[in-house]
PyMOL commands that place a pseudoatom at each C-alpha (Angstrom):
pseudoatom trace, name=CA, resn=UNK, resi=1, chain=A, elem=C, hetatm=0, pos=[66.439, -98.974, 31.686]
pseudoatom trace, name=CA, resn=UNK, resi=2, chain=A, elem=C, hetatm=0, pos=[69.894, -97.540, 32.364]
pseudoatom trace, name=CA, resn=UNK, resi=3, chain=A, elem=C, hetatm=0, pos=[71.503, -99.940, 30.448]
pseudoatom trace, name=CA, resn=UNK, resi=4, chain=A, elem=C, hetatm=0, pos=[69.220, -99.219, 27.507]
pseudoatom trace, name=CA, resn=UNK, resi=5, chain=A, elem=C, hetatm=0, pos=[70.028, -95.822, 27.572]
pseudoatom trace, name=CA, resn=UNK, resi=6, chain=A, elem=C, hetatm=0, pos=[74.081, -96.986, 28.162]
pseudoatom trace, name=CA, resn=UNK, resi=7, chain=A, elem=C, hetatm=0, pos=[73.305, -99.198, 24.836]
pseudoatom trace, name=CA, resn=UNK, resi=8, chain=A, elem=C, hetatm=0, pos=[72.067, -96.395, 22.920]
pseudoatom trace, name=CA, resn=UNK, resi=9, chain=A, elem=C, hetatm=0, pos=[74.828, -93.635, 23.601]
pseudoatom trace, name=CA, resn=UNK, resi=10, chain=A, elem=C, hetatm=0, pos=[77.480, -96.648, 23.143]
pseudoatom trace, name=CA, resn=UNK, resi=11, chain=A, elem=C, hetatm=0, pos=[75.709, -97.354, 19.635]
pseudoatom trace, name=CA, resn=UNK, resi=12, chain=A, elem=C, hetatm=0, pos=[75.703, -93.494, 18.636]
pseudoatom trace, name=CA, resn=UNK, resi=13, chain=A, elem=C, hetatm=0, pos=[78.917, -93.181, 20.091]
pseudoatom trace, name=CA, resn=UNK, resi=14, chain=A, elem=C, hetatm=0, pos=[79.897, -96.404, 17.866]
pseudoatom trace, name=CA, resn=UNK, resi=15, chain=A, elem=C, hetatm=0, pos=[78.035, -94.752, 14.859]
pseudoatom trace, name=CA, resn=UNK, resi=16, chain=A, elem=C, hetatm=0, pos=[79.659, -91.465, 14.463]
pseudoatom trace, name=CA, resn=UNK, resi=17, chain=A, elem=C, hetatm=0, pos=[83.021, -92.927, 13.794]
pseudoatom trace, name=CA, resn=UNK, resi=18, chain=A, elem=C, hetatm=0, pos=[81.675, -95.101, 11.391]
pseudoatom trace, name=CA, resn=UNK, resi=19, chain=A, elem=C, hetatm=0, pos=[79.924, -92.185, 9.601]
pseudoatom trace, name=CA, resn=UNK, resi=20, chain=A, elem=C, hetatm=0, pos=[82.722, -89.961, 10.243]
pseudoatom trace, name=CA, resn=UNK, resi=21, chain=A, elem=C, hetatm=0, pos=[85.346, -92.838, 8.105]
pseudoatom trace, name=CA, resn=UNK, resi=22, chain=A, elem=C, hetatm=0, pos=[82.556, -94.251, 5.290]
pseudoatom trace, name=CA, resn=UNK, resi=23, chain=A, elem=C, hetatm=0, pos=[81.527, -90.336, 4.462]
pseudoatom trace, name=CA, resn=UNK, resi=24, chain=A, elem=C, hetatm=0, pos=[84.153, -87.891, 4.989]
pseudoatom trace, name=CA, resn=UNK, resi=25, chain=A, elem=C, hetatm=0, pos=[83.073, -84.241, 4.931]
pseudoatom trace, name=CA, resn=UNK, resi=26, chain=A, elem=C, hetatm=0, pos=[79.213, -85.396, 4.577]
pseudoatom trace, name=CA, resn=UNK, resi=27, chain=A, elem=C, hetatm=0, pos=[78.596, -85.770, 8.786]
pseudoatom trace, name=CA, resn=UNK, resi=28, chain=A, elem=C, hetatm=0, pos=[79.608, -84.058, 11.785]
pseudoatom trace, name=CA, resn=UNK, resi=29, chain=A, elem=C, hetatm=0, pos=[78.753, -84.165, 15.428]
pseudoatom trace, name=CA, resn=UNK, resi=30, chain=A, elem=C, hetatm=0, pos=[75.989, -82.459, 16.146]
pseudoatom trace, name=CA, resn=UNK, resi=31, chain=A, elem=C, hetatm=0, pos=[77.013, -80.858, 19.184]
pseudoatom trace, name=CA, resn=UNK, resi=32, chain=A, elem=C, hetatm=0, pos=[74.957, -77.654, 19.428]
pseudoatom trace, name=CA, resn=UNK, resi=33, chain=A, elem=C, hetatm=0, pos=[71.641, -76.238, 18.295]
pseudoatom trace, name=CA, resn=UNK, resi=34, chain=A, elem=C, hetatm=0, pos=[71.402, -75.201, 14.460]
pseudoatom trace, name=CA, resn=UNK, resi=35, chain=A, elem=C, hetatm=0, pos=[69.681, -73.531, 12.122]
pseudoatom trace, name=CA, resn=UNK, resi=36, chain=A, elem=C, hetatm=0, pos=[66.645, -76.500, 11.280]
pseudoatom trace, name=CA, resn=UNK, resi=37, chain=A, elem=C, hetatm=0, pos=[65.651, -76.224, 15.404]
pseudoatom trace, name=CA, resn=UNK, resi=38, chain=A, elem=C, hetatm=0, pos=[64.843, -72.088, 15.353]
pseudoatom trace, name=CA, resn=UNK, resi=39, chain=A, elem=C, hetatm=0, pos=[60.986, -72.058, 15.562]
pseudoatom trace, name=CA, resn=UNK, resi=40, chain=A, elem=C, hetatm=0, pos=[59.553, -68.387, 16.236]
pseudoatom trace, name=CA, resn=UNK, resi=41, chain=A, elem=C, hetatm=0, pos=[62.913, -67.067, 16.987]
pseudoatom trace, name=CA, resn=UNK, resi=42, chain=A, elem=C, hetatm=0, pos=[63.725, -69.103, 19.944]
pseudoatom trace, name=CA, resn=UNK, resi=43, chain=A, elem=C, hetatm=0, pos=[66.361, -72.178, 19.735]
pseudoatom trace, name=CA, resn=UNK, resi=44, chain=A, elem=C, hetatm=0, pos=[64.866, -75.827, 20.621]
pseudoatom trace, name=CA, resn=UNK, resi=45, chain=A, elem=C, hetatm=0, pos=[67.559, -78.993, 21.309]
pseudoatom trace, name=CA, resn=UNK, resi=46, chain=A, elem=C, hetatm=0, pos=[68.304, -80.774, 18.462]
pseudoatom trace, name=CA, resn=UNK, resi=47, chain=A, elem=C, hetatm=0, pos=[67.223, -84.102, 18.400]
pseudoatom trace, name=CA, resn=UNK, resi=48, chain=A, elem=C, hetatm=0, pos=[69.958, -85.368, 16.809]
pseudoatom trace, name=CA, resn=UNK, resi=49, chain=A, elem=C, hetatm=0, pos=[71.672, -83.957, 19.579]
pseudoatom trace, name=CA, resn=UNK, resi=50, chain=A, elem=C, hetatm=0, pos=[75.495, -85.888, 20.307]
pseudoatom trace, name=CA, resn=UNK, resi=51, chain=A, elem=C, hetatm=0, pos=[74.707, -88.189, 17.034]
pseudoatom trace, name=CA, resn=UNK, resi=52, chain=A, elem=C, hetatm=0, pos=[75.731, -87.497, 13.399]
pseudoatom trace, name=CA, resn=UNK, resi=53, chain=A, elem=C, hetatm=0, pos=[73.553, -85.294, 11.361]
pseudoatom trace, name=CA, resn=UNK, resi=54, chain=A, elem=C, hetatm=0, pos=[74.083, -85.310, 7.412]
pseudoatom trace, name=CA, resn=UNK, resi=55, chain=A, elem=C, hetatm=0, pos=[75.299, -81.688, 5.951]
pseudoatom trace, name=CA, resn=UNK, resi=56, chain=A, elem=C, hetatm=0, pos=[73.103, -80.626, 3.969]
pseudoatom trace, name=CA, resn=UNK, resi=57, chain=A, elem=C, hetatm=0, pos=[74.320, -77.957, 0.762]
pseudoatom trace, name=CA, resn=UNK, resi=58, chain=A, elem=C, hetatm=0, pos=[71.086, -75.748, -0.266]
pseudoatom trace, name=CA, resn=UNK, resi=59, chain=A, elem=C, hetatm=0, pos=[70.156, -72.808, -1.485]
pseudoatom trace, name=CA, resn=UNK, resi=60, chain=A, elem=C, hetatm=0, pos=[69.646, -69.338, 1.065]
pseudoatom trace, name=CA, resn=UNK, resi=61, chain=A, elem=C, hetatm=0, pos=[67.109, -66.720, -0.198]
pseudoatom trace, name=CA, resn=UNK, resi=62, chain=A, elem=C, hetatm=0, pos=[67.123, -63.252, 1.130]
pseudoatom trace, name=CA, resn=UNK, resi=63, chain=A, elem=C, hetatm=0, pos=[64.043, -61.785, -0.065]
pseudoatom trace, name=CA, resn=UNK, resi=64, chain=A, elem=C, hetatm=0, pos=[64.653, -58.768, 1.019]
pseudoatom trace, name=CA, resn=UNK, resi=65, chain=A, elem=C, hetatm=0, pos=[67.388, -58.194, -1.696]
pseudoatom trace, name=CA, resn=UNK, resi=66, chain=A, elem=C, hetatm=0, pos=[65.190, -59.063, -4.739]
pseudoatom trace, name=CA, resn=UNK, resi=67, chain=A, elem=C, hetatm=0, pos=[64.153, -57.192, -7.132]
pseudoatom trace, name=CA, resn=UNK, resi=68, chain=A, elem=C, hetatm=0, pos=[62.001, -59.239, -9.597]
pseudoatom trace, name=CA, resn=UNK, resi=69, chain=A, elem=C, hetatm=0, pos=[64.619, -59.298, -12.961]
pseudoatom trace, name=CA, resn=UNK, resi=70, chain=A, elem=C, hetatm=0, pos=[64.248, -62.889, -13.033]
pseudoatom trace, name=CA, resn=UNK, resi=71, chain=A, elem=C, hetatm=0, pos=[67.740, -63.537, -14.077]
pseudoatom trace, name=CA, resn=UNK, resi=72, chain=A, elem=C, hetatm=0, pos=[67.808, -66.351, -11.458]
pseudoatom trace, name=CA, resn=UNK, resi=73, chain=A, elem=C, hetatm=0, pos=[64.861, -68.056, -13.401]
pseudoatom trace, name=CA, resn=UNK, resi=74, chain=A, elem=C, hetatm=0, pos=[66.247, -67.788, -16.738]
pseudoatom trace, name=CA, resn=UNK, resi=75, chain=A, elem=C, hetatm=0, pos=[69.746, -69.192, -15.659]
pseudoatom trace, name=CA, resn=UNK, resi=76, chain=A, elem=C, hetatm=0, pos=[67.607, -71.916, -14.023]
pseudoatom trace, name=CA, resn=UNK, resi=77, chain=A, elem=C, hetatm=0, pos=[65.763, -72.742, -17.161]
pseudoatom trace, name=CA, resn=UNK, resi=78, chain=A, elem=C, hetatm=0, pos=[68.464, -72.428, -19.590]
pseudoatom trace, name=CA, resn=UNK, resi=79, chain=A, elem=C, hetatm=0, pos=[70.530, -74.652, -17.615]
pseudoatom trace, name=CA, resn=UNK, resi=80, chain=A, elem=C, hetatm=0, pos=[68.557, -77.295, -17.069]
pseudoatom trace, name=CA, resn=UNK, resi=81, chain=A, elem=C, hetatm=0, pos=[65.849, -77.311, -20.071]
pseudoatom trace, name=CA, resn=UNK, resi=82, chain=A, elem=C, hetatm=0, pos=[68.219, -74.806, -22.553]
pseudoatom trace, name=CA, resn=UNK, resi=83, chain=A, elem=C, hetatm=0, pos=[65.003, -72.282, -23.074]
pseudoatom trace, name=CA, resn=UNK, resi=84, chain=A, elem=C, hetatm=0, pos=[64.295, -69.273, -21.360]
pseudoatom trace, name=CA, resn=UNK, resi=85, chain=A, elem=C, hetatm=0, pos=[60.934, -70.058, -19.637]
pseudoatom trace, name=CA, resn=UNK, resi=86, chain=A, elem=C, hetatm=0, pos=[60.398, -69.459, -16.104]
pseudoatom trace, name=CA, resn=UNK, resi=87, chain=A, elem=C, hetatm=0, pos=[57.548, -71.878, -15.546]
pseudoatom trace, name=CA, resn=UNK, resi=88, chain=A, elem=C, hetatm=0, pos=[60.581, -74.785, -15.920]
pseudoatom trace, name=CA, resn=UNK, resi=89, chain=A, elem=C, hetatm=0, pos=[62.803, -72.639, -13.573]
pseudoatom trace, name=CA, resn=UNK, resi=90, chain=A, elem=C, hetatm=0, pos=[63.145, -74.802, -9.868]
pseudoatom trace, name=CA, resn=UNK, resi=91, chain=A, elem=C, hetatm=0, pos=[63.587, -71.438, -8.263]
pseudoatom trace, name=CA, resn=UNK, resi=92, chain=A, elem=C, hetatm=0, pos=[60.192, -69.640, -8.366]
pseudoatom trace, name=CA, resn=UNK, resi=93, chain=A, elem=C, hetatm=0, pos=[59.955, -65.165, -8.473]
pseudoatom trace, name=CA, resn=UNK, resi=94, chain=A, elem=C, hetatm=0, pos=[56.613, -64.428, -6.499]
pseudoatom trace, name=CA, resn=UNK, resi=95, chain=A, elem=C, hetatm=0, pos=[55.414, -60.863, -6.639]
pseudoatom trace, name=CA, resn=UNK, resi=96, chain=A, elem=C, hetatm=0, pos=[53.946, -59.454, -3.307]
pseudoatom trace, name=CA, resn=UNK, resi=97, chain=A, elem=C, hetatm=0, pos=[53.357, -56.520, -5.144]
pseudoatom trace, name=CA, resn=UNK, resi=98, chain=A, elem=C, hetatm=0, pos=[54.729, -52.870, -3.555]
pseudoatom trace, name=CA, resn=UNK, resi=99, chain=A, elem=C, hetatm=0, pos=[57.993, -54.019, -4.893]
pseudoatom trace, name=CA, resn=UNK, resi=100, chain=A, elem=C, hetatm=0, pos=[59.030, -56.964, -2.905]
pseudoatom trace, name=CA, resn=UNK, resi=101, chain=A, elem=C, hetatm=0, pos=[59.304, -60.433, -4.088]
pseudoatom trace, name=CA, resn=UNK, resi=102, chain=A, elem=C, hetatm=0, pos=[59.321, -63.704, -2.384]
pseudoatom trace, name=CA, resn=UNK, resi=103, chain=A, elem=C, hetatm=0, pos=[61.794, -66.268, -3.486]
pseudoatom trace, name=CA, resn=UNK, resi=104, chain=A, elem=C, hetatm=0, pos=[61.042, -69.922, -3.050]
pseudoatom trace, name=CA, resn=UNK, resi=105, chain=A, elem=C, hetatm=0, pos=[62.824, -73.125, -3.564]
pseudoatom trace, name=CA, resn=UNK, resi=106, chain=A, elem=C, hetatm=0, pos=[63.776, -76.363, -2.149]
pseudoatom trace, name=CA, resn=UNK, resi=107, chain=A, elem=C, hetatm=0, pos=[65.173, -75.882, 1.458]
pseudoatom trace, name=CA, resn=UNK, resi=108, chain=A, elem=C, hetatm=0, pos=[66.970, -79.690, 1.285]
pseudoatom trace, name=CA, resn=UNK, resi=109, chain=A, elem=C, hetatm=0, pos=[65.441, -80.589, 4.700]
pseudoatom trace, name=CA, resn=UNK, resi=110, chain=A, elem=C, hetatm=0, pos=[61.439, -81.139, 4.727]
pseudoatom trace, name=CA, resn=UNK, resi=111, chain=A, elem=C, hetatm=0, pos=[62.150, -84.291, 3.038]
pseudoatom trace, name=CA, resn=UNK, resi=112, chain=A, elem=C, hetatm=0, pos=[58.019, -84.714, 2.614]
pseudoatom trace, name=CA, resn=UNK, resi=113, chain=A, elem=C, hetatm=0, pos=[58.703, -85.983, -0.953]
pseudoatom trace, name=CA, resn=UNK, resi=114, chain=A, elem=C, hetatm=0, pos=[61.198, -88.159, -0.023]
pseudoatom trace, name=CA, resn=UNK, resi=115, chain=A, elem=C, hetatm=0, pos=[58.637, -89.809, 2.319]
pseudoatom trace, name=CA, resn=UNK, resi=116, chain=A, elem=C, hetatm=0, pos=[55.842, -89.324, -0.326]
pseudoatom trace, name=CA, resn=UNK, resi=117, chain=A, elem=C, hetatm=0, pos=[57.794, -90.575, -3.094]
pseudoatom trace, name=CA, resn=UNK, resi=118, chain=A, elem=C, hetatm=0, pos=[56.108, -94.694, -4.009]
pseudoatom trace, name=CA, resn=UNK, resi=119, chain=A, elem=C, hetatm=0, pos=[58.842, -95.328, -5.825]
pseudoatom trace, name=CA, resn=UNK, resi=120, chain=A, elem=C, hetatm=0, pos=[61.658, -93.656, -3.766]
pseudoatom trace, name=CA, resn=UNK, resi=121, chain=A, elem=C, hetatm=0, pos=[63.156, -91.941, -6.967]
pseudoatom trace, name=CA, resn=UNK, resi=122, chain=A, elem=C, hetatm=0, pos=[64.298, -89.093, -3.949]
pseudoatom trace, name=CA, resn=UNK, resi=123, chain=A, elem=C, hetatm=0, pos=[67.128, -88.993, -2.517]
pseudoatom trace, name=CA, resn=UNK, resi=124, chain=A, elem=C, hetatm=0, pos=[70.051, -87.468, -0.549]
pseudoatom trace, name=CA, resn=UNK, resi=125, chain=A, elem=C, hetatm=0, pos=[73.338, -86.990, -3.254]
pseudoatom trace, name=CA, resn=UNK, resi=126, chain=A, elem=C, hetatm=0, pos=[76.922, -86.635, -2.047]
pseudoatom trace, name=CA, resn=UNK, resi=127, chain=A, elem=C, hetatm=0, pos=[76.543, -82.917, -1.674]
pseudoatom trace, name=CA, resn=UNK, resi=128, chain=A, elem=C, hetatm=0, pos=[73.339, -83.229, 0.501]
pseudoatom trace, name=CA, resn=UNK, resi=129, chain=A, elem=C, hetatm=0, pos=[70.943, -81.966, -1.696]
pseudoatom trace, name=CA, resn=UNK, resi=130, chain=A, elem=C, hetatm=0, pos=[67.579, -84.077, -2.310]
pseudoatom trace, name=CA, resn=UNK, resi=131, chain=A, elem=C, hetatm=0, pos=[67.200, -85.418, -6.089]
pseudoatom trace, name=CA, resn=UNK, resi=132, chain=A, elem=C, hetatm=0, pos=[65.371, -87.144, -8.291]
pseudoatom trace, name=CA, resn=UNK, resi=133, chain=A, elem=C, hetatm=0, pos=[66.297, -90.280, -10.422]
pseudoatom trace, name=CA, resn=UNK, resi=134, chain=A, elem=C, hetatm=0, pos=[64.844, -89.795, -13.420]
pseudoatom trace, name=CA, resn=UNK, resi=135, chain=A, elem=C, hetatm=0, pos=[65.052, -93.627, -13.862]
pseudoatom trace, name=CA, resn=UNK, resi=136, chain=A, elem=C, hetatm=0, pos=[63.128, -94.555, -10.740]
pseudoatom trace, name=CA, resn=UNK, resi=137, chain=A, elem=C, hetatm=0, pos=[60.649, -91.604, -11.488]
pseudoatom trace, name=CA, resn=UNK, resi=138, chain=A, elem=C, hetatm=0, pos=[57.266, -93.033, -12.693]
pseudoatom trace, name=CA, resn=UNK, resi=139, chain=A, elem=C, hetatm=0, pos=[55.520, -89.179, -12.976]
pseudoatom trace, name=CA, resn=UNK, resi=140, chain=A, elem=C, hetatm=0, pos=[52.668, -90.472, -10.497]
pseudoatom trace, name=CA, resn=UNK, resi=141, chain=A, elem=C, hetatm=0, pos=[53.354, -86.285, -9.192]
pseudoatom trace, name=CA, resn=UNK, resi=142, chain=A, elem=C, hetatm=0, pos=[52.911, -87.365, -5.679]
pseudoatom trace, name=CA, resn=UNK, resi=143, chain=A, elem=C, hetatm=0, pos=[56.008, -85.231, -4.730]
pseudoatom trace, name=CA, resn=UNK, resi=144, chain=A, elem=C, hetatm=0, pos=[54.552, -81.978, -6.175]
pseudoatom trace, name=CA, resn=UNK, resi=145, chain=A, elem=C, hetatm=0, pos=[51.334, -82.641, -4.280]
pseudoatom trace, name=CA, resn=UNK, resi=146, chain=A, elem=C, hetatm=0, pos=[52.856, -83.025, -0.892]
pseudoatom trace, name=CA, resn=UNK, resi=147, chain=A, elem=C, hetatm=0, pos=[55.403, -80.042, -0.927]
pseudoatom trace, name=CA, resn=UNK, resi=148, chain=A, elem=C, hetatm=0, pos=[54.427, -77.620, 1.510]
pseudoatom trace, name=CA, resn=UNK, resi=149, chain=A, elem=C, hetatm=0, pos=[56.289, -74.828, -0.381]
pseudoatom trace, name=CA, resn=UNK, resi=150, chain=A, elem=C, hetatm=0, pos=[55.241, -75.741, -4.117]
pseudoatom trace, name=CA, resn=UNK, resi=151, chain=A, elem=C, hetatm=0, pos=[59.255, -76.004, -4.506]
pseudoatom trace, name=CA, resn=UNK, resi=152, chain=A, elem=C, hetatm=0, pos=[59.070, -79.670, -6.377]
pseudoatom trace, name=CA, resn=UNK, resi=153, chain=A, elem=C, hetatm=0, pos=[57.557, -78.428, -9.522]
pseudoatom trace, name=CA, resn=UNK, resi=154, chain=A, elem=C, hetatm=0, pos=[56.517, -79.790, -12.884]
pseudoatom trace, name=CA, resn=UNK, resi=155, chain=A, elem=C, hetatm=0, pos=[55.485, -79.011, -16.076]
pseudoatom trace, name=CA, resn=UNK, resi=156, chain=A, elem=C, hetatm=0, pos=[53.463, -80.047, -18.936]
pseudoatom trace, name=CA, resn=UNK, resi=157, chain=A, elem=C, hetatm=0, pos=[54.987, -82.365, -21.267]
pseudoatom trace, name=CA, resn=UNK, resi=158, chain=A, elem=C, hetatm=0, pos=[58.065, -83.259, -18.988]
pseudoatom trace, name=CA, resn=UNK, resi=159, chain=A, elem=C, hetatm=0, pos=[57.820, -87.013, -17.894]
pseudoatom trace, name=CA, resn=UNK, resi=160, chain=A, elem=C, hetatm=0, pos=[58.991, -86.446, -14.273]
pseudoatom trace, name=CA, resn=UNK, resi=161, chain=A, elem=C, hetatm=0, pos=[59.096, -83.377, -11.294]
pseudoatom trace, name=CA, resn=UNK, resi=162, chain=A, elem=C, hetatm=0, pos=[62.045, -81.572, -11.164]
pseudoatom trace, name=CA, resn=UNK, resi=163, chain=A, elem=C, hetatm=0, pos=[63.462, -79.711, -8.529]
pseudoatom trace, name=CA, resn=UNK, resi=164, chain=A, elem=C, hetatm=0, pos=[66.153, -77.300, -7.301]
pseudoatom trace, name=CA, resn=UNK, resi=165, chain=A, elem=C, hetatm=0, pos=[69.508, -79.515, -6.137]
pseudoatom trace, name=CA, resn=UNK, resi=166, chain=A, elem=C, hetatm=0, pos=[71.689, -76.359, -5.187]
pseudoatom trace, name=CA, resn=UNK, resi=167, chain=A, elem=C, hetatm=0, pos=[73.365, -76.273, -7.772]
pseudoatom trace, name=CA, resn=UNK, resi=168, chain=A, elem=C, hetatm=0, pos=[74.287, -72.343, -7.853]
pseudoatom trace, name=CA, resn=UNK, resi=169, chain=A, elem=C, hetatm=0, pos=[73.588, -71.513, -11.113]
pseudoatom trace, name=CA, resn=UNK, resi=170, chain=A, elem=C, hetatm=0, pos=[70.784, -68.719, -10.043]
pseudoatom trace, name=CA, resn=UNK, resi=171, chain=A, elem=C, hetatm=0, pos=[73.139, -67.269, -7.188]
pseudoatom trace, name=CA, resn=UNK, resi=172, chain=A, elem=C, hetatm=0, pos=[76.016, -66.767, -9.564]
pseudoatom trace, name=CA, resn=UNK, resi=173, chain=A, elem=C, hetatm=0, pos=[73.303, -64.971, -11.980]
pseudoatom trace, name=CA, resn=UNK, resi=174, chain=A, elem=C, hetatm=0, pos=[71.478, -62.984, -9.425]
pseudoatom trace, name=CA, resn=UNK, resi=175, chain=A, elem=C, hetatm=0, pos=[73.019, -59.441, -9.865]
pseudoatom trace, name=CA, resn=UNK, resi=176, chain=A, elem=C, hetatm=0, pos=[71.644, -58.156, -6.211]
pseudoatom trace, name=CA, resn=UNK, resi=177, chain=A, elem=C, hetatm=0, pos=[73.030, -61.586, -4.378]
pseudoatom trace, name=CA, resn=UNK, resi=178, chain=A, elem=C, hetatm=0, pos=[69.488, -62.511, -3.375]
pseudoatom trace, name=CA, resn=UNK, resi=179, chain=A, elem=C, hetatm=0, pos=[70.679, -66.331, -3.561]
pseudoatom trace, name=CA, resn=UNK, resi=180, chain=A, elem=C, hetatm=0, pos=[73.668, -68.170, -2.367]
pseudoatom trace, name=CA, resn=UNK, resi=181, chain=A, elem=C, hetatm=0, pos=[74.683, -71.349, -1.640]
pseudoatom trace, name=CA, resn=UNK, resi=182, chain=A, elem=C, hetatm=0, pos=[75.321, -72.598, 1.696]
pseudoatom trace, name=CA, resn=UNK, resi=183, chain=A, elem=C, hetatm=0, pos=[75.317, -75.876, 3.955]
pseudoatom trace, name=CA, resn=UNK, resi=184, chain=A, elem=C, hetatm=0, pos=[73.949, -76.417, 7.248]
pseudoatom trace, name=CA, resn=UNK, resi=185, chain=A, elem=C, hetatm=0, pos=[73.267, -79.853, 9.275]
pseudoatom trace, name=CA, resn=UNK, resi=186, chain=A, elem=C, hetatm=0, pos=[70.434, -81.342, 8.868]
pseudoatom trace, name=CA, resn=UNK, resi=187, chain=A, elem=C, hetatm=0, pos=[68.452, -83.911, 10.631]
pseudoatom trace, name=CA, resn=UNK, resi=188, chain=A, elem=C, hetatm=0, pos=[68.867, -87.978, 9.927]
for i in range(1, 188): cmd.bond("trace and resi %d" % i, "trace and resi %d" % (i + 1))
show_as sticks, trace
zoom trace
């Protein structure tokens, strides 16, 4: 058994410099706990602990700042579908009434439609964000079903899902700076 767990370290010793020549900027050591381990406010070892974890570029919500103008949704839209319509925005405006808003959107790490996904049309681009290939994407909607969130979304008349990919467009509208874009690690 020791030299099992020797074999392993050696190979994820091995790995990392592989990782660290083939994908420059895209890995790093994951030497600490981060941001995808905090569960109820306390910090839990990483599993990917002394291995390479991909960095992941997504989009950071602070719902705190919103205040419902839905200038993120119609940059969103316009973008991607050039109309105005917030039901084919990937960032979706919730109203909790009372004035406060809840923001929600792809967090780049769940990865349950990637898993979902019969065709594997999902996946990891050189930025880190999860997207789909509209090639590989048959519209079977499995994606949209399994998102915990309801951030892979789709709409009527549109072959495939779409999603948000971090793109920034809806943090460089937001006039409050309720959205930016940021990148954390994320796990393997």
């Amino acid at each position: 058994h020791a030299s099992y767990a020797f074999y392993t370290s050696y190979t994820s010793y091995i790995s990392s410099f592989y990782y660290s020549f083939r994908f420059p900027g895209r890995f790093s050591i994951c030497r600490k706990v981060h941001t995808h381990t905090i569960l109820k406010g306390r910090y839990l070892e990483c599993p990917n602990f002394g291995r390479f974890c991909p960095v992941i570029k997504y989009l950071a919500t602070h719902d705190e700042k919103c205040v419902g103008c839905m200038t993120c949704t119609a940059a969103c839209s316009s973008l991607y579908f050039k109309e105005d319509n917030p039901a084919k925005s990937c960032i979706q405006v919730q109203d909790l009434g009372a004035g406060k808003f809840h923001l929600v959107v792809c967090d780049q790490e769940c990865m349950a439609c990637v898993r979902e996904c019969p065709t594997r049309a999902i996946s990891r681009n050189k930025s880190g964000a999860l997207v789909i290939d509209k090639k590989k994407c048959v519209g079977c909607l499995a994606c949209v079903a399994v998102c915990p969130i309801g951030a892979m979304r789709w709409f009527p008349g549109h072959p495939v899902s779409f999603k948000c990919v971090a793109c920034g467009a809806c943090a460089r509208a937001c006039p409050k700076g309720a959205l930016e874009v940021l990148s954390k690690e994320g796990s393997v």
